[in-house]
C-alpha positions, 0 to 999 in steps of 0.5 A, a space after each residue: 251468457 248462458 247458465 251453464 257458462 256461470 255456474 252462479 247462475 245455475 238455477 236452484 230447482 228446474 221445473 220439468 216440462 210436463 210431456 203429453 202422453 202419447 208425445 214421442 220421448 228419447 231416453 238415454 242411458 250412460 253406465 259410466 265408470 263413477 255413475 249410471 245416468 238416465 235422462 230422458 228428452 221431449 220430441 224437441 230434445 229439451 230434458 224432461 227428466 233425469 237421474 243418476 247414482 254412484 255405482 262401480 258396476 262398471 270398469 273402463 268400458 267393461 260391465 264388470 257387475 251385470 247384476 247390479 247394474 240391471 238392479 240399479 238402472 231398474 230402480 232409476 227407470 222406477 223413480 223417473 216413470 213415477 215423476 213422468 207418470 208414464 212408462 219407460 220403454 225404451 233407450 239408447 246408450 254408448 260405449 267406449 271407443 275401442 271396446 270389444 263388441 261382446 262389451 257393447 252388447 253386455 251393455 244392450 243387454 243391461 237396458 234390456 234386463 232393465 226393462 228398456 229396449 236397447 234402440 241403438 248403442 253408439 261410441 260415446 265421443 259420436 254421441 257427443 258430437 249428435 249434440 256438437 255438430 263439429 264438422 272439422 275437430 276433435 272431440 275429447 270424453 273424458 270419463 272416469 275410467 277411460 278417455 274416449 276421443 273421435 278425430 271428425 273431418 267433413 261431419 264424419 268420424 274418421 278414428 275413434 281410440 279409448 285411452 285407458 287414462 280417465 277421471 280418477 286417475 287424474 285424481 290419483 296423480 293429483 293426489 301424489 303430487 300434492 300428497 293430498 287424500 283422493 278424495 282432496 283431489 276430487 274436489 281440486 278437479 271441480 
């Protein structure tokens, strides 16, 4: 069984892989609805190191604080460079399904106001599935503000769709039914 299927199991501190210096790394970036993630893999793509922080900087897709965004991931970018001892340069990120391609860009443009040369920007539920390898199924990102979904057939996406239902209105929904405080209803979730 593996840690992640027992959450018992869950080591209390994960020592980083020390990479060498000039070994290849790939970075990744998520600007979530709840939280912008930064993580970054050796050439092997085991985690050598990561970081994330709240921030509503982002709405269902949309880059709704450029600015805060950029201040944000630039500060994260700092404090990983720092544990890693070597620089950030560049990063991939994703997107929602469905959003409109200026929003795609808005987000290339937050990793390189950042400091990080936006390498390529994919649909979150294909991103998902480099990692799942279905060939036949579907996949299903549930996100804080919006469900990405990608219906594959032979290893290939056949339809994308962003619904506009997420996370937190999971919450709300939760929160009326039991008449329960939303943060309540946060926790029933875990």
């Amino acid at each position: 069984m593996h840690w992640v299927d027992d959450p018992q199991r869950v080591p209390s501190q994960v020592q980083p892989l020390d990479p060498r210096p000039d070994e290849p790394l790939q970075i990744g970036v998520d600007l979530g609805t709840a939280y912008l993630v930064l993580v970054v893999l050796d050439q092997n793509r085991r985690p050598l190191a990561g970081e994330y922080q709240f921030a509503q900087v982002v709405r269902d897709g949309l880059v709704l604080d450029f600015v805060g965004a950029v201040d944000r991931l630039s500060k994260m970018k700092q404090r990983v460079e720092q544990r890693l001892g070597r620089e950030l340069t560049h990063a991939a990120s994703g997107y929602p399904p469905g959003v409109p391609q200026v929003e795609v860009r808005a987000t290339g443009n937050v990793l390189e106001a950042a400091g990080l040369r936006c390498t390529g920007l994919v649909d979150e539920p294909t991103a998902a599935n480099a990692l799942l390898g279905l060939r036949d199924g579907v996949i299903v990102d549930v996100g804080g503000g919006t469900t990405g979904i990608a219906i594959l057939r032979a290893g290939q996406v056949v339809y994308t769709a962003d619904e506009a239902t997420g996370g937190t209105h999971f919450s709300l929904v939760i929160a009326g039914a039991h008449d329960i405080s939303f943060e309540a209803a946060e926790a029933m979730k875990l």
